[in-house]
N, CA, C and O atoms as a GROMACS GRO file, in nm:
protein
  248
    1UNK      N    1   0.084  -0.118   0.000
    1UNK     CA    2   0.000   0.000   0.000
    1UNK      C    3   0.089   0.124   0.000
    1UNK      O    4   0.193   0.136   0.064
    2UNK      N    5   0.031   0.219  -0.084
    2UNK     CA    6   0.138   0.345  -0.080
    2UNK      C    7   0.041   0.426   0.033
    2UNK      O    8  -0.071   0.389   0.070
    3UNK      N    9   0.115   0.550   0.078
    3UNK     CA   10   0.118   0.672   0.138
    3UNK      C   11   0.062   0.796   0.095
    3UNK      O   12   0.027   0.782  -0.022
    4UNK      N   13   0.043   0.886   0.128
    4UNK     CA   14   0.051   1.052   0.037
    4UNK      C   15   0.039   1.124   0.163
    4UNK      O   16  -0.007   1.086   0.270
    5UNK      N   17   0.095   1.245   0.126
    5UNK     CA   18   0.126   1.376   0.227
    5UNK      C   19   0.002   1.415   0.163
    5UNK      O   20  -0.011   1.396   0.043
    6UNK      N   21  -0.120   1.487   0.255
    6UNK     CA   22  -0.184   1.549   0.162
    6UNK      C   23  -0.134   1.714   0.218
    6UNK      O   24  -0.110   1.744   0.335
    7UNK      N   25  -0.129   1.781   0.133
    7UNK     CA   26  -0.044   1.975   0.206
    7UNK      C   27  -0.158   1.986   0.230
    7UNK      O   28  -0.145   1.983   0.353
    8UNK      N   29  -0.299   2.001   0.212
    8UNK     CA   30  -0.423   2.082   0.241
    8UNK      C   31  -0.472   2.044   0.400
    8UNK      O   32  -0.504   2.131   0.481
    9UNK      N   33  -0.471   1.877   0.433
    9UNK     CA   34  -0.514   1.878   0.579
    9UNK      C   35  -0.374   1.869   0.648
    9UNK      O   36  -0.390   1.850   0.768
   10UNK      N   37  -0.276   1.874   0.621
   10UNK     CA   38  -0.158   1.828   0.662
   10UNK      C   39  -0.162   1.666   0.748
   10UNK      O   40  -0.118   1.645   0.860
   11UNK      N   41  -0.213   1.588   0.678
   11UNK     CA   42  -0.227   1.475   0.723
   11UNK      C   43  -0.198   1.339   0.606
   11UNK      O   44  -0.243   1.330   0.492
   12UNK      N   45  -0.101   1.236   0.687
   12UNK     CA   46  -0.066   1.119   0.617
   12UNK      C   47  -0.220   1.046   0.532
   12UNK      O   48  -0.317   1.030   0.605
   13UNK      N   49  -0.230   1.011   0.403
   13UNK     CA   50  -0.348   0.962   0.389
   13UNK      C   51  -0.251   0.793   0.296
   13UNK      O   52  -0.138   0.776   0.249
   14UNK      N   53  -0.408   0.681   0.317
   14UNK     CA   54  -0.322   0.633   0.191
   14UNK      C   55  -0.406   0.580   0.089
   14UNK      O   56  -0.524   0.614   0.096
   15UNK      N   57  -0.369   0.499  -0.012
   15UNK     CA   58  -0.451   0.482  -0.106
   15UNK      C   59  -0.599   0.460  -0.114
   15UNK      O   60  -0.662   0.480  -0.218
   16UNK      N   61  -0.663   0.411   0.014
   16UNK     CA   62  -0.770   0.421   0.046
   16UNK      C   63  -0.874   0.562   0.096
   16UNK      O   64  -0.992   0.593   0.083
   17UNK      N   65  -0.768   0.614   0.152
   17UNK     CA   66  -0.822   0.768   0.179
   17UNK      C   67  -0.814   0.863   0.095
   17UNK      O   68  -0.904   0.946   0.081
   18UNK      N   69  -0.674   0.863   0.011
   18UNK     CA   70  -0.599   0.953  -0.011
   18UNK      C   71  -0.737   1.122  -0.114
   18UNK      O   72  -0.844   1.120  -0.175
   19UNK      N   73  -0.627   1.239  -0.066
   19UNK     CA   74  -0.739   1.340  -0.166
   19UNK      C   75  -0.668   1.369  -0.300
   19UNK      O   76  -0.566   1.311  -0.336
   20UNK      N   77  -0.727   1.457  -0.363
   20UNK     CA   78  -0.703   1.490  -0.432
   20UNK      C   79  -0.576   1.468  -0.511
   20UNK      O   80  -0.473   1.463  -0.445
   21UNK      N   81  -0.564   1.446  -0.713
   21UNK     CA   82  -0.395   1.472  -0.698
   21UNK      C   83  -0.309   1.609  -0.677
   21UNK      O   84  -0.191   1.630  -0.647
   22UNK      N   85  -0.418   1.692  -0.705
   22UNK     CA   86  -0.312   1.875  -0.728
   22UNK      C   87  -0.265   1.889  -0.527
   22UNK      O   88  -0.178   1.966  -0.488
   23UNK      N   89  -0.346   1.800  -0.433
   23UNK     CA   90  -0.328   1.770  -0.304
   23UNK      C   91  -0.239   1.701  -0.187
   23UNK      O   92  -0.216   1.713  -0.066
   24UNK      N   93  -0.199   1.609  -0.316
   24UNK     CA   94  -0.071   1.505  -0.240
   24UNK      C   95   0.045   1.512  -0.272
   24UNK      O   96   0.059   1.567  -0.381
   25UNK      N   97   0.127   1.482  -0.229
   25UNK     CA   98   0.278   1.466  -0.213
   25UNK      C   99   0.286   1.268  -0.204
   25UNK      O  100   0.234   1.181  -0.134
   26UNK      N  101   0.367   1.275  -0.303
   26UNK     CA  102   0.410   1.098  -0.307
   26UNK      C  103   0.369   1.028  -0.400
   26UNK      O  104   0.282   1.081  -0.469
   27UNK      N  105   0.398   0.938  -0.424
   27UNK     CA  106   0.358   0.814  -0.306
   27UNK      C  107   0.531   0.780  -0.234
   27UNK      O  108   0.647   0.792  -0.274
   28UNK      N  109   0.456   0.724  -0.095
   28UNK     CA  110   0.571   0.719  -0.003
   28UNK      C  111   0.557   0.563   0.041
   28UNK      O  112   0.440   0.528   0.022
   29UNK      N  113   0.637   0.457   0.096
   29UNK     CA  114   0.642   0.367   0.107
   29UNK      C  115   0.546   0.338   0.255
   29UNK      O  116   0.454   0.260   0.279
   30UNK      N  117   0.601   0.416   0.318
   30UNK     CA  118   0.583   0.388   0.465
   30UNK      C  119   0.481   0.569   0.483
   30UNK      O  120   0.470   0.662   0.404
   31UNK      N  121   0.434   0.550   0.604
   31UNK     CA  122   0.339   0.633   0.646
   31UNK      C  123   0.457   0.732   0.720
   31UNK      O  124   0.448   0.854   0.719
   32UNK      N  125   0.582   0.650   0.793
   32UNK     CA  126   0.682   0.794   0.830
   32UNK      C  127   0.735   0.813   0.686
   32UNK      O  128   0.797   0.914   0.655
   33UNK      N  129   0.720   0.754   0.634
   33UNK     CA  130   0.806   0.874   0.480
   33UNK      C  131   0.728   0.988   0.429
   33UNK      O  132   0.763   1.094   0.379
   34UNK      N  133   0.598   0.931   0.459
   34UNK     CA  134   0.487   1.033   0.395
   34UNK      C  135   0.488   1.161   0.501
   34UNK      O  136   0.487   1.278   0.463
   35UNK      N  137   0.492   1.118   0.648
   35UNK     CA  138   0.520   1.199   0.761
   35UNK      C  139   0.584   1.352   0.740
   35UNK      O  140   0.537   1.461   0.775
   36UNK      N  141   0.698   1.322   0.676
   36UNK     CA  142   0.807   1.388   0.641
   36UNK      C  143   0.833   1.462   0.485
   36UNK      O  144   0.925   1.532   0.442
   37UNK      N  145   0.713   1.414   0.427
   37UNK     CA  146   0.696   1.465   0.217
   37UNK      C  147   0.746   1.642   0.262
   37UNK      O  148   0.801   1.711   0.177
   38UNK      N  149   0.728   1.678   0.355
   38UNK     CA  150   0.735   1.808   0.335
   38UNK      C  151   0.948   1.836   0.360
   38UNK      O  152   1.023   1.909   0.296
   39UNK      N  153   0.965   1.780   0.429
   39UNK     CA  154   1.104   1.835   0.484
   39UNK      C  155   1.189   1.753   0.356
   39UNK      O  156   1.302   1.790   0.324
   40UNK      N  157   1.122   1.639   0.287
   40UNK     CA  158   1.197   1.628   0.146
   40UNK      C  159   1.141   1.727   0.051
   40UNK      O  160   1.192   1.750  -0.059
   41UNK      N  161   1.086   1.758   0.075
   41UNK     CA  162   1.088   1.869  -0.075
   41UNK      C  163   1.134   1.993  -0.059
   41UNK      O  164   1.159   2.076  -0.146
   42UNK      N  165   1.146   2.004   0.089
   42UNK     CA  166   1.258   2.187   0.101
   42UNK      C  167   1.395   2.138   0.084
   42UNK      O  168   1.483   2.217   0.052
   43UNK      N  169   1.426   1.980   0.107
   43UNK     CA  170   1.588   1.908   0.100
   43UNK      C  171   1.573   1.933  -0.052
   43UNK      O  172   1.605   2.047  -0.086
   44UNK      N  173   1.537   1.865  -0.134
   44UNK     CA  174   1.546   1.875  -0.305
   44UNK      C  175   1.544   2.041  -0.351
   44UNK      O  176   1.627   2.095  -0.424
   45UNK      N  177   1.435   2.100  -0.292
   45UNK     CA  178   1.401   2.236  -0.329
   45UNK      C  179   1.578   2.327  -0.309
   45UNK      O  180   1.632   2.392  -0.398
   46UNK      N  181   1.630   2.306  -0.179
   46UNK     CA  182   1.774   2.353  -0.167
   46UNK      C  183   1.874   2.278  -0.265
   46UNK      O  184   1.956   2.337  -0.335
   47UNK      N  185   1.862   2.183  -0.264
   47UNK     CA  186   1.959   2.105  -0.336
   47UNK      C  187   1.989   2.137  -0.501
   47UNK      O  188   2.090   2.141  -0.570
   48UNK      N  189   1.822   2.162  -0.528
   48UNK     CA  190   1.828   2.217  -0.681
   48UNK      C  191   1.834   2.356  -0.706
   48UNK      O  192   1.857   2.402  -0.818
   49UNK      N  193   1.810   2.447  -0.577
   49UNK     CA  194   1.809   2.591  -0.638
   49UNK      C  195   1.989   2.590  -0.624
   49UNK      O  196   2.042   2.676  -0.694
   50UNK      N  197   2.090   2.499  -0.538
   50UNK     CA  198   2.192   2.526  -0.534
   50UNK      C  199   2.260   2.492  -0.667
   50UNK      O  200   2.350   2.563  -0.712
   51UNK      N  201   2.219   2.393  -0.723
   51UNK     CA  202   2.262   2.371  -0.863
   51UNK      C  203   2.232   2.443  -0.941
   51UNK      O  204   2.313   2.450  -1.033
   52UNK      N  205   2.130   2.518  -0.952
   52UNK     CA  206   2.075   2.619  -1.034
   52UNK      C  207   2.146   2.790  -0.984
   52UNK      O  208   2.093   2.886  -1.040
   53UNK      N  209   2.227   2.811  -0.913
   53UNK     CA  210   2.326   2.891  -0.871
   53UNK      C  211   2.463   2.864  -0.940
   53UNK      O  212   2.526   2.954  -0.994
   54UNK      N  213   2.508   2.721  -0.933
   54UNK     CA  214   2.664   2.671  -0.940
   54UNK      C  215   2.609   2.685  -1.148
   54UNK      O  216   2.679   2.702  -1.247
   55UNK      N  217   2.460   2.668  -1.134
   55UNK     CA  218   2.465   2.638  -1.316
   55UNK      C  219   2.475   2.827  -1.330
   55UNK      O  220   2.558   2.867  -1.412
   56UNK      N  221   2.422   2.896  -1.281
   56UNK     CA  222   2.424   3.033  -1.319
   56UNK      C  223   2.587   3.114  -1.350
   56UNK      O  224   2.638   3.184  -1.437
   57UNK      N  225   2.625   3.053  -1.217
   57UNK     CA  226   2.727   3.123  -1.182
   57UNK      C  227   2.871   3.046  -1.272
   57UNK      O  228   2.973   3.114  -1.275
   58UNK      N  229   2.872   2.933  -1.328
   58UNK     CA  230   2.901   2.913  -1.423
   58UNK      C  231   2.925   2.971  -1.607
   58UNK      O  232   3.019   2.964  -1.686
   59UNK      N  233   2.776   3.030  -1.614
   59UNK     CA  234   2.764   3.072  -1.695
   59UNK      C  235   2.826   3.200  -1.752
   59UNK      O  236   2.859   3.226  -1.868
   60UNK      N  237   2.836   3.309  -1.589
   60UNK     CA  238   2.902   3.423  -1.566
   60UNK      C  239   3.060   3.405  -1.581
   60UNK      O  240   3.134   3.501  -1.601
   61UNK      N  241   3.103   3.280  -1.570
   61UNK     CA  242   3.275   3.268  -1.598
   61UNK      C  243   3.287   3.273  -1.742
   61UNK      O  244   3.325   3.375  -1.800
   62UNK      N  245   3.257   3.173  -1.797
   62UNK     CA  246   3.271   3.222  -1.958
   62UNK      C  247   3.262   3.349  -2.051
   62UNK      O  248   3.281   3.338  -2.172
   0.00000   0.00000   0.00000
């Protein structure tokens, strides 16, 4: 059975509950992975705006 973060109730749902798709985050294996959909997507969200800096600032050397 999968997981989903839903952002609107801030609550773990899973395939039986789950809302909306424009609503969920996942699918997550486990109900603590889903727990947590939010603190992975500010980890990726940093991770890629930092690449998207090192890609900018790249661009400015040439």
């Amino acid at each position: 059975m999968a997981f989903w973060f839903n952002i609107q109730t801030k609550q773990v749902e899973s395939d039986d509950n789950r809302g909306a798709d424009a609503d969920v985050l996942g699918p997550y294996d486990t109900m603590e992975e889903a727990g947590h959909a939010l603190e992975h997507a500010q980890e990726n969200t940093d991770k890629w705006d930092a690449q998207d800096r090192a890609w900018n600032d790249a661009d400015l050397e040439d």
